[in-house]
N, C-alpha and C positions, 0 to 999 in steps of 0.2 A: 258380245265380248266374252271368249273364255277368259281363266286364268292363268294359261301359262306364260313364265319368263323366259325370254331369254337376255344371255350375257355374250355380246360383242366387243370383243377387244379392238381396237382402232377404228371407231365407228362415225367418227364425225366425220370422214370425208371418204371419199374413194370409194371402192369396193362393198366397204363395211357400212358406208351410208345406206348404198344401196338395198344392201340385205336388210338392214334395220325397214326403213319403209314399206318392203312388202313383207316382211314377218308381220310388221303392225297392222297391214291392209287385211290379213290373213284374221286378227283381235290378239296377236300374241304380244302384251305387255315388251318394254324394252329397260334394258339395264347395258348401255354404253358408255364405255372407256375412250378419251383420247390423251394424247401427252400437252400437246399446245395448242389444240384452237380449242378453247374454249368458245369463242363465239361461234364458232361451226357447230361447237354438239350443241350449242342455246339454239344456233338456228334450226338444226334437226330435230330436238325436242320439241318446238314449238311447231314443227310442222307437222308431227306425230300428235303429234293432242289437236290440232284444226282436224286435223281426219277421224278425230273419235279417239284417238289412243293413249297410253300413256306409258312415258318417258322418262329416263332419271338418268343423267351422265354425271360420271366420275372422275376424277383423273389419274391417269396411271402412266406409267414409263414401265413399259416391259424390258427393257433394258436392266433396269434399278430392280433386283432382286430379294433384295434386303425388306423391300415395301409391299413385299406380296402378303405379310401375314396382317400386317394394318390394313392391306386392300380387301381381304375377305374378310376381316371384322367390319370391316366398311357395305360389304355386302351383306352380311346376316341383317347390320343394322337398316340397312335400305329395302331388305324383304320384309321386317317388321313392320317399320313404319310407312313404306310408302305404299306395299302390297300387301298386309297383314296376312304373311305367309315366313316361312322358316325356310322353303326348299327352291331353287327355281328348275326349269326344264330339259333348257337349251343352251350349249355353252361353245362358241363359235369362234376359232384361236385365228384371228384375221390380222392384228396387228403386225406392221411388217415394212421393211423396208426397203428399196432398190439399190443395188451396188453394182454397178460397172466396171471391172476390171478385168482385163486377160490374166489368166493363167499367169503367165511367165513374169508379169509388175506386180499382180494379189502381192498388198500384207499383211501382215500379222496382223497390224489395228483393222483391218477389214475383214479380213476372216472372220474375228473374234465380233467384230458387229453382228455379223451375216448370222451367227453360230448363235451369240445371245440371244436376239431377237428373234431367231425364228425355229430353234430349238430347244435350247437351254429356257425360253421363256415360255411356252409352250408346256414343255415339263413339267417345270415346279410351280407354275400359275395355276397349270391341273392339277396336281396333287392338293396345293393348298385348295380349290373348290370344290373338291369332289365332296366331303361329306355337306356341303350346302347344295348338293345335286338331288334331283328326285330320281329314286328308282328307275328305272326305266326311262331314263331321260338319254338326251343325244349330244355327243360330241360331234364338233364338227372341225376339222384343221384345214390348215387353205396351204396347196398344194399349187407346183406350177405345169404347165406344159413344155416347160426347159426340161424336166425331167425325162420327159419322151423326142420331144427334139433337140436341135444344137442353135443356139447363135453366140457367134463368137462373142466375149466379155461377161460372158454369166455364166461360166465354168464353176464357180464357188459357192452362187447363189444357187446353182440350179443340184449342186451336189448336197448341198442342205436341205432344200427340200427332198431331193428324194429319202433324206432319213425320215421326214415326215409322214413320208409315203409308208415306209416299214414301219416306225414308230404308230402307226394309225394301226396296222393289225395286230401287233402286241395288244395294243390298250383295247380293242375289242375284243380279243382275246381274253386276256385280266380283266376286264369289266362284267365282262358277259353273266357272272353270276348273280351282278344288280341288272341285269336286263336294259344295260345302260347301250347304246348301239353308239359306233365311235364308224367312221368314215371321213374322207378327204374327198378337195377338190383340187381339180387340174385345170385351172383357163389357161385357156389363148390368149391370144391380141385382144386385149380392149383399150376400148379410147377411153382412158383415165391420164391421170397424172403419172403414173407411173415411169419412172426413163424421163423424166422432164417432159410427160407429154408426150413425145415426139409421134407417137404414131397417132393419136387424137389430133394432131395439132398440123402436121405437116402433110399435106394432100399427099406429094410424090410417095412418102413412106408408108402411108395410108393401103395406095394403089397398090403399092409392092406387095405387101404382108399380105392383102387380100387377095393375089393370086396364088396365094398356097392355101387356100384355105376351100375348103370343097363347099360350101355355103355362097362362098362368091363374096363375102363382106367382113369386117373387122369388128370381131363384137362388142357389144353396148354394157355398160352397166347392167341394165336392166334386164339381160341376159344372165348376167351371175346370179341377182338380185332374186331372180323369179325360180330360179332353176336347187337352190339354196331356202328357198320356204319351199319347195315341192319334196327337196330329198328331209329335210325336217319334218314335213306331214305324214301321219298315219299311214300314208296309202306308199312310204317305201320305210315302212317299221320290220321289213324282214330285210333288208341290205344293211351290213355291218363289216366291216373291215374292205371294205370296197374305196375306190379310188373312183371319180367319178369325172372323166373328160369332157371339159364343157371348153370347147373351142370352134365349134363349127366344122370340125373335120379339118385341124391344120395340119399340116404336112403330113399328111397318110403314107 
């Protein structure tokens, strides 16, 4: 078991679970964030310690910005006590939410979700963590494949993220002098909750989506999960400000 941490914002379920498990398969320590299930990050917690690991969730609303400076007193205090360390490693902006709307219905109370939660929270979540970062440590921002494709009703979401996208090479840029490496990722289709499920959940939409996809198939969690402790590991410590497509080859 090494000692490094990371910090996973929306971790108790979806995507973020996913990543949490194979960081901890990998011995890297975990510090997860969810808004309301706590009994999902109990149940992740404790499935991270049956495999050797160890685990500490918090609660946070990336939304509520006001609670970001008690949430990083809340982390120095959790690197004291629970990993007798000051700094953690890894810090992974997953928290995030799905919005459905066209263009031309988008409102303002949705914009402004889309914008907080996946930009504006992002931002100043980082700014407040960075001096509990280690040197040389990684940022990592979660990035869509709406960016490079279209499907109609994610015009808002998917123009958010692409500031993610630009915002990820500033901050490697501006970081670079703690040798801190900052990069994004870009999934496809996976079968999560996402969208109400619908592509996890509904064979026909399932079938469709996968015939864009040059892999032949609609990817898994466990796809992100693995792909997300590879670009975290030493062995891609020279990739920084990069955008990293992890979709299977959908729509080329």
């Amino acid at each position: 078991m090494n000692n490094q941490i990371a910090l996973i914002t929306g971790a108790s379920r979806g995507l973020g679970r996913n990543m949490a498990l194979h960081l901890a398969k990998r011995g890297i320590h975990i510090i997860g964030t969810y808004r309301s299930g706590a009994a999902e990050a109990e149940t992740l917690k404790q499935e991270i310690e049956a495999q050797g690991g160890k685990a500490v969730m918090l609660p946070l609303d990336i939304t509520d910005t006001t609670s970001y400076q008690t949430f990083s007193k809340a982390i120095a205090d959790t690197l004291l006590k629970e990993f007798d360390q000051k700094h953690f490693d890894f810090l992974i902006n997953n928290a995030g939410n799905g919005l459905f709307a066209n263009f031309i219905d988008a409102t303002e109370e949705q914009f402004n979700s889309l914008v907080t939660t996946h930009l504006h929270g992002p931002i100043f979540l980082t700014q407040k963590l960075l001096p509990l970062m280690k040197d040389g440590g990684r940022i990592l921002n979660v990035s869509s494949g709406f960016v490079r494709f279209t499907l109609q009703g994610y015009s808002i979401y998917a123009a958010v993220k692409a500031a993610i996208e630009v915002l990820t090479r500033y901050m490697a840029l501006e970081l670079g002098s703690r040798q801190i490496r900052v990069n994004a990722i870009a999934p496809g289709a996976i079968e999560t909750d996402f969208g109400g499920g619908v592509v996890r959940d509904n064979n026909d939409v399932n079938a469709y989506v996968a015939q864009g996809i040059a892999l032949g198939r609609v990817g898994l969690p466990d796809d992100i999960g693995r792909a997300v402790a590879a670009i975290l590991s030493d062995d891609m410590a020279w990739a920084s400000g990069t955008t990293f497509d992890i979709s299977g080859g959908q729509l080329l």
